[in-house]
N, C-alpha and C positions, 0 to 999 in steps of 0.2 A: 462689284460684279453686276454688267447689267443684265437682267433678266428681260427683257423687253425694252422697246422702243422708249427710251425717257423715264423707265423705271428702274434702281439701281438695289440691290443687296449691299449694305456695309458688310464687308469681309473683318472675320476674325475680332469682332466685339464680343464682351462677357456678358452676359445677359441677353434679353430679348434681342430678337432680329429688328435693325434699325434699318428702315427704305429713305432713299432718297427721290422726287419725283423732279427731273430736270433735264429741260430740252433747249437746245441751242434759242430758238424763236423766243423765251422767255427766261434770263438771266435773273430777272427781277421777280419771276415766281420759282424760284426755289424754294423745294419745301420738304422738311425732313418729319418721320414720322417715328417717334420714337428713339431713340437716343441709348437704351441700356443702362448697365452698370454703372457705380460712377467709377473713374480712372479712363474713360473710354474718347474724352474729349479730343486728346490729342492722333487718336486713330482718325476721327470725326474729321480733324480741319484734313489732315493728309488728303481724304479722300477727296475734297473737297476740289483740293489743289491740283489731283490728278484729272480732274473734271474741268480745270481751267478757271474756277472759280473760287479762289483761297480766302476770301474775306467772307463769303459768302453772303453779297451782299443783298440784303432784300428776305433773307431765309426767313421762312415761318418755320418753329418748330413745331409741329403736334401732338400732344401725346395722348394714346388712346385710352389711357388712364391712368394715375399716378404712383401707382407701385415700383419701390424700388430697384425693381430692375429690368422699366420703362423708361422710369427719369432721373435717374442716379447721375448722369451727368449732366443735365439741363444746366443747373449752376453756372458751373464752370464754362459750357459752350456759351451762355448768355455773358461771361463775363469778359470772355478772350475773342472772342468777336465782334462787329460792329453792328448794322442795323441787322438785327434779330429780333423776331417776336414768337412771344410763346404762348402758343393757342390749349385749350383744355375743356373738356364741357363743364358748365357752371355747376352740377354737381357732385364735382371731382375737385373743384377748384378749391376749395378751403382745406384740403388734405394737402395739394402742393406747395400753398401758401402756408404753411406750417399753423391753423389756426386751430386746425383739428386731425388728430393722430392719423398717422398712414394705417390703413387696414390690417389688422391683425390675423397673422398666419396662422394656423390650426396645428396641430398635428405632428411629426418626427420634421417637416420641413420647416414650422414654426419653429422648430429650439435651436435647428440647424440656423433659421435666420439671427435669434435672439443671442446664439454664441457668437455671431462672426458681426454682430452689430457694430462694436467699437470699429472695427476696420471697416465698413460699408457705411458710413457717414451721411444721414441723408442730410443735403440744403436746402430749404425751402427755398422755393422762387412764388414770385406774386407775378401771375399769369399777366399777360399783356388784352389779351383776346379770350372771353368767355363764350363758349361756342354753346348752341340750343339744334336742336335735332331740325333737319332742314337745309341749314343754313350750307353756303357754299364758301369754301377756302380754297383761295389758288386753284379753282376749277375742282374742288374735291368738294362733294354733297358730305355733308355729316348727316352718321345715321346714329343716331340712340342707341346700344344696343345691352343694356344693363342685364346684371347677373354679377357677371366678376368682381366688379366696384359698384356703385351709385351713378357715377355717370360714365359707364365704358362706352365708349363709343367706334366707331369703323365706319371709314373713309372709303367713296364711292365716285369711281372715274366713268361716266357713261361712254367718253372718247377713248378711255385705254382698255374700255373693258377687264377693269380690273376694282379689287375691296381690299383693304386693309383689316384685318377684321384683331387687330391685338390678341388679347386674349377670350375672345368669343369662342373662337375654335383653335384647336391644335391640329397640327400632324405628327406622323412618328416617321423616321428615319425613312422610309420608305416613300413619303410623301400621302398614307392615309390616312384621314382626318378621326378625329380623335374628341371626345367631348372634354367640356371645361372641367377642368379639376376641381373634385369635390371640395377639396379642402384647402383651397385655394378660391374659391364662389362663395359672394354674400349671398347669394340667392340662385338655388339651383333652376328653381320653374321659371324666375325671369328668364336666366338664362339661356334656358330650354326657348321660351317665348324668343328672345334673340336670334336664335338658329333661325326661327322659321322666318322671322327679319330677314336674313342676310340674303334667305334664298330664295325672296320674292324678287330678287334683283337679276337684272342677265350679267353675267361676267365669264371670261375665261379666267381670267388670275385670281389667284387668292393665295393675301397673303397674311399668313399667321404672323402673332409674336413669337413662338415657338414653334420649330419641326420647320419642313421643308417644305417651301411655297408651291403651289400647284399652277401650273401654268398652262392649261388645257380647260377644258368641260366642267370650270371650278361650280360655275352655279348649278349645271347637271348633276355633278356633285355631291353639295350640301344637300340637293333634294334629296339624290338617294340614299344619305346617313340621316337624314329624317325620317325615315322610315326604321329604321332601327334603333331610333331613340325611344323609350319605354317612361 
């Protein structure tokens, strides 16, 4: 689904909302941001294909942090496709690479995780691309923006006027933005610190890991639920 000029919604994935960014003039910067569930890989190429581009050649994957249900199918899309690379910020990276345990869940949604574990499989991938706050990918600024994980990060288009922001921020069905879940944040006041990251930035778009991306006055916005952050 595309939501703007070069910016697409993966329709009907389990888990996180996955963006695709891809415009005729650059085939070879195709770049997916986030991925979901795993089992979702083979939704991933369809779309792909419906785009005119079914190898997906050149794709970067990105993911805004390594929870799994960000990168549950990174695996498999890295294994069924050909030149792929998988981007991540370097202090996220030793939880994808399996070298140190994925983040533990808190709470009624933690046992909900820990029951359905054996069917939710995570695979570790060893990241191709270590990202550092700054840097640009495929015309996307990475921005730092920790709380969630250690190194969550969100992706900033100054030409599409658009963020990525994973799980920095939510929305709820309605499209109003939502803070990060408590029990779900390593770190609440990072987080908090995050926000006010994201809305130093000008954007119309903003898109969540969760809830419904806002596609209007996004960084007007985040301003004005920073004032009702406590």
């Amino acid at each position: 689904m595309e939501l703007a000029s070069g910016i697409h919604l993966m329709p009907k994935l389990r888990g996180a909302n996955a963006y695709v960014v891809w415009r005729d003039t650059g085939r070879d910067l195709l770049t997916l941001i986030d991925v979901g569930m795993p089992g979702n890989a083979t939704r991933i190429i369809e779309y792909f294909e419906s785009l005119g581009n079914p190898q997906a050649n050149g794709c970067t994957i990105i993911l805004t942090h390594p929870d799994l249900d960000h990168s549950g199918s990174v695996a498999e899309l890295k294994s069924r496709l050909g030149n792929v690379k998988v981007a991540i910020h370097e202090a996220d990276a030793p939880r994808l690479a399996g070298e140190k345990p994925l983040k533990e869940v808190r709470g009624a949604i933690g046992l909900i995780f820990r029951v359905m574990s054996p069917l939710m499989k995570f695979v570790p991938v060893k990241p191709d691309i270590l990202l550092k706050d700054g840097e640009f990918v495929n015309g996307l600024k990475v921005i730092h923006t920790p709380g969630h994980t250690q190194g969550s990060i969100s992706m900033y288009s100054e030409s599409l006027k658009a963020i990525f922001v994973g799980d920095a921020l939510r929305t709820d069905r309605n499209g109003n933005l939502k803070p990060p879940s408590a029990t779900m944040t390593l770190n609440v006041e990072e987080a908090r610190d995050s926000i006010r990251k994201i809305a130093s930035y000008d954007f119309e778009l903003l898109l969540p890991g969760h809830g419904l991306p806002i596609l209007t006055d996004g960084s007007k916005k985040v301003k004005e639920f920073l004032v009702t952050l406590k």
